[in-house]
VEXPANU-230718 format. One record per residue (C-alpha): residue in one letter; x, y, z. Coordinates in steps of 0.2 Angstrom, whole numbers, padded with zeros to 4 digits, always signed. Layout:
N
AXYZ;...
This chain:
444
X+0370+0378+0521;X+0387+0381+0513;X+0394+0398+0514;X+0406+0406+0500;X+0421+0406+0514;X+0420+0387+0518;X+0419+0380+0499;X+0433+0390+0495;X+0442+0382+0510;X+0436+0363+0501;X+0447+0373+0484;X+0460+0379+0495;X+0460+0394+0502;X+0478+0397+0501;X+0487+0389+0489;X+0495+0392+0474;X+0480+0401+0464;X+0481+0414+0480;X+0499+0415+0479;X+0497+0418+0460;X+0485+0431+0463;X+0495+0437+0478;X+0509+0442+0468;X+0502+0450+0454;X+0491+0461+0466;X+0505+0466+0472;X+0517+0468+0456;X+0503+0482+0450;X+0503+0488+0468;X+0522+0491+0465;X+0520+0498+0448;X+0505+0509+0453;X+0511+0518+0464;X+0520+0531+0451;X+0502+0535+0447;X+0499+0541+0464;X+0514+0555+0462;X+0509+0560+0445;X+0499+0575+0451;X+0509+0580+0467;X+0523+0579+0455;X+0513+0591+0441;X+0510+0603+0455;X+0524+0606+0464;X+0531+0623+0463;X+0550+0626+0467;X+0555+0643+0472;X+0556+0653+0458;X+0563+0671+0458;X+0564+0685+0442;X+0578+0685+0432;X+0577+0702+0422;X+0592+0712+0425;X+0601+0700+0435;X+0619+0696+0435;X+0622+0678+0433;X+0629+0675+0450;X+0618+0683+0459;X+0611+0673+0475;X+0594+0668+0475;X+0582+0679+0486;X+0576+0671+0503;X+0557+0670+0495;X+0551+0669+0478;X+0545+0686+0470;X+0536+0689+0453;X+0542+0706+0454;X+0560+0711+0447;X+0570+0711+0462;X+0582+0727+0457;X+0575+0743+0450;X+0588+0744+0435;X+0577+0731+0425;X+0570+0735+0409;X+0553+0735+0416;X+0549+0736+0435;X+0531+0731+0433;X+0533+0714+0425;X+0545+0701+0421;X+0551+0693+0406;X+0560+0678+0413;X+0562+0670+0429;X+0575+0657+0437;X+0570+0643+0449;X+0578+0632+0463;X+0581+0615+0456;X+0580+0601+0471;X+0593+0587+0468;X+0593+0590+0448;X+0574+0588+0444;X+0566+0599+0431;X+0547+0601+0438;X+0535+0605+0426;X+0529+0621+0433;X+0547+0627+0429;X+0545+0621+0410;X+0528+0628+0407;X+0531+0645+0419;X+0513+0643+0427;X+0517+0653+0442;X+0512+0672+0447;X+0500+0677+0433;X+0499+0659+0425;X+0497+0652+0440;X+0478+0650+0440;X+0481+0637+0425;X+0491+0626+0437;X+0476+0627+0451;X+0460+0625+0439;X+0470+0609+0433;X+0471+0602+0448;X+0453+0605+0456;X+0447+0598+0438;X+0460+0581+0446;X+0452+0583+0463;X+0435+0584+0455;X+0437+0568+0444;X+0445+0561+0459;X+0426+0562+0469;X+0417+0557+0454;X+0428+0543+0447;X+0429+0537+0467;X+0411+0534+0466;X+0406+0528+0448;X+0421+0515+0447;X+0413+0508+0463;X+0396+0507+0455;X+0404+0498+0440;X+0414+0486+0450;X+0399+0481+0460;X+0389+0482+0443;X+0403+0473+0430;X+0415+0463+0442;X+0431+0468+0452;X+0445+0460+0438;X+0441+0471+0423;X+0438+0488+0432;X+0455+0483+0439;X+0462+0484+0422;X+0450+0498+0416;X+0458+0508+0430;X+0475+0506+0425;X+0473+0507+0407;X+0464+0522+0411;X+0477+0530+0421;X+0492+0527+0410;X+0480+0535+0395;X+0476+0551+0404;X+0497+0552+0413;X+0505+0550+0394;X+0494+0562+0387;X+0499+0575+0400;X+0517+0572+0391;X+0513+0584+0377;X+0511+0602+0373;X+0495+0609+0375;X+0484+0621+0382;X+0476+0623+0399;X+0459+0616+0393;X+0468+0602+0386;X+0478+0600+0403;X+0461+0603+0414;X+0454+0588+0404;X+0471+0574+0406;X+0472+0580+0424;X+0450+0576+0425;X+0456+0558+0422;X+0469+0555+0432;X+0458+0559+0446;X+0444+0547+0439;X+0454+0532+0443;X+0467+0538+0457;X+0458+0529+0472;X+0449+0514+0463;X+0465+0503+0458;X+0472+0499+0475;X+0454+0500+0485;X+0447+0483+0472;X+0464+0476+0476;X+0458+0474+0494;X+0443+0468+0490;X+0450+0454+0478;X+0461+0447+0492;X+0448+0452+0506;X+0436+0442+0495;X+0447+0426+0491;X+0456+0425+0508;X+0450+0417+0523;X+0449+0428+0538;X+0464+0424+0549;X+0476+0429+0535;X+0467+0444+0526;X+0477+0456+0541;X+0493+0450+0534;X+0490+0449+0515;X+0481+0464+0515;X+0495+0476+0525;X+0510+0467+0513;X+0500+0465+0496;X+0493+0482+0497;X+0502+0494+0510;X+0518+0488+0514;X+0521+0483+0493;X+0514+0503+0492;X+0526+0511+0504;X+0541+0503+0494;X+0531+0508+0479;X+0532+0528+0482;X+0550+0527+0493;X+0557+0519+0479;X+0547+0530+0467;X+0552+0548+0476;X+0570+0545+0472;X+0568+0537+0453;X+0559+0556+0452;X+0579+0563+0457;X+0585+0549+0446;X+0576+0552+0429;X+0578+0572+0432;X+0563+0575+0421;X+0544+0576+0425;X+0540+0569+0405;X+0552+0555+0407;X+0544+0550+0424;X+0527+0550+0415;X+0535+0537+0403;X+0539+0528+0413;X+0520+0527+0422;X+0517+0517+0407;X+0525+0500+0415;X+0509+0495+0421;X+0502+0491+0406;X+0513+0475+0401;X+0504+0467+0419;X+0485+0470+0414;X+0484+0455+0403;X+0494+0443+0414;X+0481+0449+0428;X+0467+0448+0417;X+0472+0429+0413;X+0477+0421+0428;X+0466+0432+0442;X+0447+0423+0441;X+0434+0433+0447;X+0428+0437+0466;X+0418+0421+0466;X+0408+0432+0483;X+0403+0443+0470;X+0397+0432+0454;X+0386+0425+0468;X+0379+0440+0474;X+0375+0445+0456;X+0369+0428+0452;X+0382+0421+0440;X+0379+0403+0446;X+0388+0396+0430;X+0402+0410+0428;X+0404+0406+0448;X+0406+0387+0445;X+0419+0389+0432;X+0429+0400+0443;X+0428+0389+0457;X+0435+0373+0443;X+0448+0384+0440;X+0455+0388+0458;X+0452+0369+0462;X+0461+0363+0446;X+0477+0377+0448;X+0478+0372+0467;X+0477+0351+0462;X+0460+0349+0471;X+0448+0335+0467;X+0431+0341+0469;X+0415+0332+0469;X+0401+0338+0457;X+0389+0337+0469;X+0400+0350+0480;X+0394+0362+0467;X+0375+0359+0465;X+0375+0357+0483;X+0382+0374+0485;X+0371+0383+0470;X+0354+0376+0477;X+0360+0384+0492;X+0362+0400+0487;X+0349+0402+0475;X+0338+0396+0489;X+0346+0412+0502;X+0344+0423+0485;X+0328+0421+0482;X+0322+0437+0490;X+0337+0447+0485;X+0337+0462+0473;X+0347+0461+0456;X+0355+0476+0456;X+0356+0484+0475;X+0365+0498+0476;X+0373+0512+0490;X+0354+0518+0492;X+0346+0501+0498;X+0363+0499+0511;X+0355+0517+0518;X+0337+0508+0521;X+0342+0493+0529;X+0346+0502+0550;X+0362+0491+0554;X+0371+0492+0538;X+0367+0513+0537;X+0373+0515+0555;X+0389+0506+0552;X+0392+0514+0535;X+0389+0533+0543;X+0402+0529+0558;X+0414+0522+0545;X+0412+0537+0536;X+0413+0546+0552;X+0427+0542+0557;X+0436+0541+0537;X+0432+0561+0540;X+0439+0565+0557;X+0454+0553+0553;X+0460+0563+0537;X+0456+0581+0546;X+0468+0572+0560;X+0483+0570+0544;X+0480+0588+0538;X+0482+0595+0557;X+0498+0585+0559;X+0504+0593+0541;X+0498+0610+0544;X+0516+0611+0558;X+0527+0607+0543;X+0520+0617+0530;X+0535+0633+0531;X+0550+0621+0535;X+0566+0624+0523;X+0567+0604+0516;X+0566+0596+0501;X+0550+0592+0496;X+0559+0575+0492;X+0563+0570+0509;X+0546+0579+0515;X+0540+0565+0507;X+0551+0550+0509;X+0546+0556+0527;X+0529+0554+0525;X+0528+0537+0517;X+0540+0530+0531;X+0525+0529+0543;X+0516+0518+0532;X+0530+0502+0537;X+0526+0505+0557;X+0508+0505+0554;X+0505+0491+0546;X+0519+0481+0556;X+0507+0485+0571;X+0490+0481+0562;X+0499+0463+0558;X+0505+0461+0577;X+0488+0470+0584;X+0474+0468+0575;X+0470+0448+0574;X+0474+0447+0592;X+0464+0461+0600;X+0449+0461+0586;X+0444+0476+0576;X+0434+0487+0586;X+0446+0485+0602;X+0462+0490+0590;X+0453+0506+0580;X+0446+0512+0599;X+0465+0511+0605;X+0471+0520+0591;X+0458+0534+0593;X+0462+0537+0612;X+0481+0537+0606;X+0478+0549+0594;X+0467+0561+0606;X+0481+0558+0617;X+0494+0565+0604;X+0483+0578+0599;X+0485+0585+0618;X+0504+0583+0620;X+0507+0591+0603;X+0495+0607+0609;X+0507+0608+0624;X+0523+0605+0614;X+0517+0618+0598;X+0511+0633+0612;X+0517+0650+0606;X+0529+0649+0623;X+0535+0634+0617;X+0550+0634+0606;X+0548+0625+0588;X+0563+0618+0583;X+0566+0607+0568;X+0568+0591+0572;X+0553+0595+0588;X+0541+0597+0571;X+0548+0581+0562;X+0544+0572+0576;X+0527+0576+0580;X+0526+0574+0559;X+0531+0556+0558;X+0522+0550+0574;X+0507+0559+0570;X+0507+0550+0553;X+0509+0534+0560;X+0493+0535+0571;X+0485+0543+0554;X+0489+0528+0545;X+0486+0515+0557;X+0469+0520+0558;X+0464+0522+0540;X+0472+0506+0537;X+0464+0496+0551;X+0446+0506+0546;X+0447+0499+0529;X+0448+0482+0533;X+0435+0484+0547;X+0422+0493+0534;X+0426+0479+0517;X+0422+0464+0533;X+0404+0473+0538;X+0399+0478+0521;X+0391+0465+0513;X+0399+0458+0494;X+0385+0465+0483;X+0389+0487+0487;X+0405+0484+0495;X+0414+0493+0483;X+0404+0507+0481;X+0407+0508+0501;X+0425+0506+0498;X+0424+0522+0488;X+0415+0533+0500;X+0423+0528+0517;X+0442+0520+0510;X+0450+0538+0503;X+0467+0544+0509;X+0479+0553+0499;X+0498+0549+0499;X+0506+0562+0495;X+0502+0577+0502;
């Protein structure tokens, strides 16, 4: 019988179609990744301090204060105006809109709408990809994305801001996590570890690094959401020249739309196939088919006792991994830096991690690389307890540390778990697993 993986080998399984599709996975990857600090970006709040009856020069307090700071103001019990630190030239757009102190809850409704779109938007754009094909919720998400980010650009009131915010969250997680599953879909298994940690991780981290410091650049938080727009010259060029996942026009039984992609990779990659190749390989799959359901779903995986237990440990593990990241930030949370270089120091971990999942992870196997991390990051956890006792003194560059090597252990296993969980999943709900068990935020 012949399998999706060995017919694709007969097409060639590396060749200039994958390189075609390689690069433009990873051009929206680069592009993408402003839409990832959109809402950190909307919600950051500088030190802000008020201004009533204060002279010009005077210093900033040590804290910000909603409160007039001297008693010679017009009115002690409110204020009128109020100043803010500006990092490195940036206006924010909690400075522009003044959503802090008695505004503030505007800001933080906004935002768990985002957060709330971000769970519902994680799930249903991984029904539809399993449902409608990976390519076009690809661009949906995008489009999607760039619709909701431009729209925050204008004036308008906190219903209004609750609703843009809703769907930027819908889309936030789906765009790079059907991204892995088009190259994890098209590429044969002794190269998905190296196309998955360049394409998708390593093109990302150069995506936000870069993206932090084009924040400083354009100064503004409107002009930045301009420029989120770029993805949208890419979608058609994707949309042409990226077929669909032949895997999963054969789980959904599109034996002819399958056949036509599989023509196009063979003729783009100057392979000569017999016809009888491909009636060969649809009688064999309609004949494994046959007792398959049309339209499985995330509730038949939980019936079937293998596939449930290895979803729950996935998702297990997905869980204690991100509580892991928010324990490792939870030491830098008071220290005096710019949230620009807070950040730049966060990404930096991503380039270690996937530098050691390339080296590691094809040599050692899966399961022997994520048990390793897991006993390194236990092992971190102790030393950190010792180094971060209240005997213990907790200097600067101490915290830093124990931030950044704590974040390369976080990343290493969330990006080695991902990988593990689109390999055990089979085609047909492996998107809608995706989007339950692949979840990690960027920024923090």
């Amino acid at each position: 019988m012949l399998e999706v993986d060995e017919v694709l080998e007969k097409f060639g399984y590396f060749s200039r179609q994958q390189g075609i599709m390689l690069l433009l996975c990873s051009l929206i990857n680069l592009l993408s990744s402003m839409h990832i600090l959109s809402n950190p970006l909307i919600n950051f709040v500088p030190k802000y301090w008020c201004a009533d009856g204060l002279d010009p020069g005077a210093p900033p307090p040590n804290e910000s204060s909603c409160k007039p700071l001297y008693n010679n103001s017009t009115n002690s019990g409110t204020c009128n105006k109020y100043n803010y630190e500006v990092h490195m030239g940036f206006q924010s757009f909690v400075s522009e809109m003044n959503w802090i102190c008695d505004e503030a809850w505007k800001l933080r409704k906004g935002n768990s709408y985002f957060l709330a779109g971000r769970l519902i938007g994680s799930l249903f754009m991984g029904y539809l990809a399993d449902i409608l094909g990976r390519v076009p919720i690809v661009v949906l998400t995008n489009v999607i994305a760039i619709f909701g980010n431009f729209l925050t650009i204008f004036d308008m009131n906190v219903d209004l801001f609750c609703i843009f915010r809703f769907i930027c969250g819908f889309v936030l997680n789906s765009n790079f996590a059907l991204i892995r599953i088009l190259i994890v879909e098209y590429m044969r298994p002794s190269l998905r570890t190296v196309c998955l940690n360049i394409c998708v991780d390593f093109i990302s981290y150069l995506g936000i690094i870069s993206t932090i410091w084009i924040v400083v650049l354009v100064g503004n938080w409107r002009r930045f959401m301009l420029l989120d727009s770029l993805p949208i010259f890419v979608m058609p060029i994707f949309f042409y020249f990226v077929p669909e996942s032949v895997q999963w026009l054969i789980s959904r039984k599109k034996y002819g739309q399958a056949i036509a992609a599989l023509r196009r990779v063979a003729k783009i990659n100057g392979r000569q196939i017999d016809d009888n190749l491909f009636k060969e390989f649809i009688d064999d799959c309609k004949l494994s088919q046959q007792n398959t359901k049309n339209t499985p779903n995330l509730l038949h995986l939980l019936r079937t006792p293998r596939l449930r237990r290895t979803f729950l440990i996935m998702l297990l593990e997905v869980m204690i991994i991100l509580l892991f990241n928010k324990l490792v930030m939870y030491h830098i949370r008071h220290l005096k830096i710019s949230p620009f270089v807070r950040s730049s120091l966060l990404i930096t971990s991503i380039l270690p991690a996937c530098l050691a999942i390339i080296i590691l992870q094809d040599r050692i196997g899966r399961k022997a690389l994520a048990l390793t991390i897991r006993l390194l990051i236990v092992l971190f956890l102790l030393l950190s307890c010792v180094l971060l006792s209240p005997a213990a003194s907790h200097s600067t560059p101490l915290l830093l540390s124990i931030f950044v090597i704590g974040n390369i252990f976080s990343d290493l296993a969330f990006y080695s778990n991902i990988q593990y969980t689109l390999e055990l999943i089979p085609t047909c709900v492996r998107s809608q697993t995706s989007s339950c068990c692949c979840r990690k935020s960027f920024w923090q």
